[in-house]
MITI-327890 format. One line per 10 residues: number of its first residue (from 1); for each residue x, y, z of C-alpha. Coordinates in pm, 1 decimal. Layout:
BEGIN
NUM) X Y Z  ...
This chain:
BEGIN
1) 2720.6 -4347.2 -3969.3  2653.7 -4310.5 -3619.5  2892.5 -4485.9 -3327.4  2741.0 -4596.5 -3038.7  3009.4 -4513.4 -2749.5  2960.4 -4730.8 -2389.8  3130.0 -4557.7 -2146.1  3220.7 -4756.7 -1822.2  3324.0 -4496.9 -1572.1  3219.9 -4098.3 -1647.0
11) 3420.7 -3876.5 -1843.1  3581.7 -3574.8 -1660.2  3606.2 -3297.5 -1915.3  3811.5 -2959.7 -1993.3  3658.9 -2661.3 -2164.1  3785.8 -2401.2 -2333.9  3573.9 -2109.5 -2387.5  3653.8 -1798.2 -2580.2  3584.3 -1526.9 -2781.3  3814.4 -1378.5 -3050.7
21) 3787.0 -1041.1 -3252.7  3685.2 -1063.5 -3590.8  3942.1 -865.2 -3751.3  4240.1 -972.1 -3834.1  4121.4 -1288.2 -3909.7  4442.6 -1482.5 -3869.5  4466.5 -1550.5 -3547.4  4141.6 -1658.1 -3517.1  4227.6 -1903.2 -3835.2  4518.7 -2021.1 -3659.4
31) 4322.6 -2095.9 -3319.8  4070.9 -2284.5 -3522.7  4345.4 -2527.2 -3706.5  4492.2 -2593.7 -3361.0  4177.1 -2644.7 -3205.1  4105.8 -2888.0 -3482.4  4441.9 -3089.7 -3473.2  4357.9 -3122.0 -3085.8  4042.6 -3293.2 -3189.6  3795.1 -3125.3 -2989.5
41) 3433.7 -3188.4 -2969.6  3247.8 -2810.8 -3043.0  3017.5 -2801.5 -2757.8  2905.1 -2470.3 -2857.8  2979.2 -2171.6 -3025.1  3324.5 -2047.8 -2843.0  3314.8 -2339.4 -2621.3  3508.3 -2653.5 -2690.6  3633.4 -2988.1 -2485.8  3834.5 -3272.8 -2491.6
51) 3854.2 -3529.5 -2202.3  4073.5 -3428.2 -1904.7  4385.6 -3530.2 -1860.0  4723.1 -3359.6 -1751.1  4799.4 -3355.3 -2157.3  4485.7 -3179.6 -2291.3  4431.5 -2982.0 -2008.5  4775.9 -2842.4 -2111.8  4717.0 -2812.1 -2443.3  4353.5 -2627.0 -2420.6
61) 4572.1 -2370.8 -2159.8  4808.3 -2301.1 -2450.4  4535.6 -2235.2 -2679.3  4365.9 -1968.8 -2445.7  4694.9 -1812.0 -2407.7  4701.4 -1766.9 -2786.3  4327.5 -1590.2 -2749.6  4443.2 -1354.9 -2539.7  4765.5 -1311.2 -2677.0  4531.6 -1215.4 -3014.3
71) 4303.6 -973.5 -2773.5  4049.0 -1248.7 -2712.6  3904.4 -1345.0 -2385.8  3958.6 -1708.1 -2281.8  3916.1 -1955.0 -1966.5  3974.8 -2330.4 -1899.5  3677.5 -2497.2 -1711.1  3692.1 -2856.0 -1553.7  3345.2 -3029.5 -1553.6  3121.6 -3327.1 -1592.0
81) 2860.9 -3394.3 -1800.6  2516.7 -3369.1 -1679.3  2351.3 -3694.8 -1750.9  2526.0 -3928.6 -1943.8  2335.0 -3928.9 -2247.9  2513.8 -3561.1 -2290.8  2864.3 -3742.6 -2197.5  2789.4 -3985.0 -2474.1  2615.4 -3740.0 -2709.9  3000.0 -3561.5 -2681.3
91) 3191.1 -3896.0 -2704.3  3031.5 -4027.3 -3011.6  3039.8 -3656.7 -3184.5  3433.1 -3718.5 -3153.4  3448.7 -4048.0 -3258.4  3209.6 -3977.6 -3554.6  3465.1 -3715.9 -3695.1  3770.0 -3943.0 -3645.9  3623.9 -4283.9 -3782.6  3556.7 -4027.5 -4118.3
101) 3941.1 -3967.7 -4070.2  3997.2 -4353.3 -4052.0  3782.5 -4445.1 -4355.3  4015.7 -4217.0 -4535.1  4336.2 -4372.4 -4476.5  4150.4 -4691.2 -4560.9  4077.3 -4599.6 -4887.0  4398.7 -4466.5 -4956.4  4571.3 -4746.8 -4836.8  4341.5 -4929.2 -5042.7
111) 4425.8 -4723.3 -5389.2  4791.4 -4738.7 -5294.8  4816.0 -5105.2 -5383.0  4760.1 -5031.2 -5726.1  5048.6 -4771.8 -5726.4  5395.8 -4804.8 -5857.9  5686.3 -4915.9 -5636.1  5821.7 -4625.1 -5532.6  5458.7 -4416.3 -5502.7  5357.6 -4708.2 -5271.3
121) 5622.3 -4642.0 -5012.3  5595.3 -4272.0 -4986.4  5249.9 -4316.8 -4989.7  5272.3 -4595.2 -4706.8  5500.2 -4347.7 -4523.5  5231.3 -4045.3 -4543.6  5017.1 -4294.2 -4418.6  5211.0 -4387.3 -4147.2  5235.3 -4034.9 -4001.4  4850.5 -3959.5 -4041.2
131) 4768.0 -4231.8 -3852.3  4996.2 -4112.5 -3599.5  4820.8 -3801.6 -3617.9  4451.2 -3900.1 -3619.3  4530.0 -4146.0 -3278.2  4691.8 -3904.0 -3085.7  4298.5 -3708.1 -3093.0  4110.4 -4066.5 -3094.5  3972.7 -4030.1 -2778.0  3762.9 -4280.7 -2809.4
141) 3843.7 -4499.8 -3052.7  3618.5 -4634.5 -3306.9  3615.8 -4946.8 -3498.6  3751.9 -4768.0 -3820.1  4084.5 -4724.1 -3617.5  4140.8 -5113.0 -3606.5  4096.5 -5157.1 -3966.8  4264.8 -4855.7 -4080.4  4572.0 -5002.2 -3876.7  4519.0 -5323.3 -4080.9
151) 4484.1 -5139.3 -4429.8  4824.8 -4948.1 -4340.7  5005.9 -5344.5 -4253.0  4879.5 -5478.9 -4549.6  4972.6 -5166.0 -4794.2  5364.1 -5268.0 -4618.1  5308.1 -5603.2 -4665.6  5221.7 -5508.2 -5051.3  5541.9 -5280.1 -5022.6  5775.3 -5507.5 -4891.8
161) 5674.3 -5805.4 -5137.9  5801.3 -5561.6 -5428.4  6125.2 -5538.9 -5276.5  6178.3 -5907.9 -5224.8
């Protein structure tokens, strides 16, 4: 499925790019999870971004402190997209991978209904916290996000009936 992303104003953008040694492999593993629960887009190989803001600029700095830490080489660059068929090209790689993240806790929440009593609410709670998760790296949110939120309600709605 491909999301078309309008942007209004342009995107200003902060880059991470680095190189890591091959050997040991763990902190290279490690970089790559936290790269990935940042939800960046992968601009290229060893280069990564996520729309600028005080917050992810800060985050992307701790990362590249963790590459060098592990003997890697690592620098933060602020820029702009070219043209903004790139800047959307970015944008709706990002939003791509998080509406997949969406449709997930869709169908969950949509399986959960079926569970028992007690399964439903610790599922509901798991829920709960991914979707936490997955919008704190929605960028630019996609229209998954809205009924993923609704999908989560109506599994609590299901949940609190039970208990009635």
């Amino acid at each position: 499925m491909h999301i078309t992303i309008s942007l209004v104003a342009r995107v200003s953008w902060v880059f991470l790019a680095y190189r890591m040694p091959r050997e040991p492999s763990t902190p290279r593993i490690a970089v790559w999870r936290e790269l990935r629960r940042l939800g960046v887009a992968q601009v290229g190989d060893g280069l990564v971004a996520l729309p600028h803001d005080a917050r992810t600029r800060e985050q992307l700095e701790w990362v590249a402190d963790e590459v060098i830490e592990a003997g890697g080489e690592a620098s933060i660059w602020l820029a702009e997209a070219a043209s903004a068929a790139q800047e959307r090209a970015i944008a709706s790689g990002m939003a791509d991978a998080i509406a997949g993240e969406y449709r997930a806790v869709i169908a969950e929440a949509g399986a959960a209904v079926a569970e028992a009593s007690g399964q439903r609410r610790r599922t509901l709670g798991r829920l709960r916290r991914d979707l936490r998760r997955i919008r704190a790296r929605d960028f630019f949110p996609p229209a998954e996000a809205e009924l993923a939120r609704r999908a989560v309600e109506s599994l609590a709605e299901a949940a609190e009936a039970v208990q009635r």
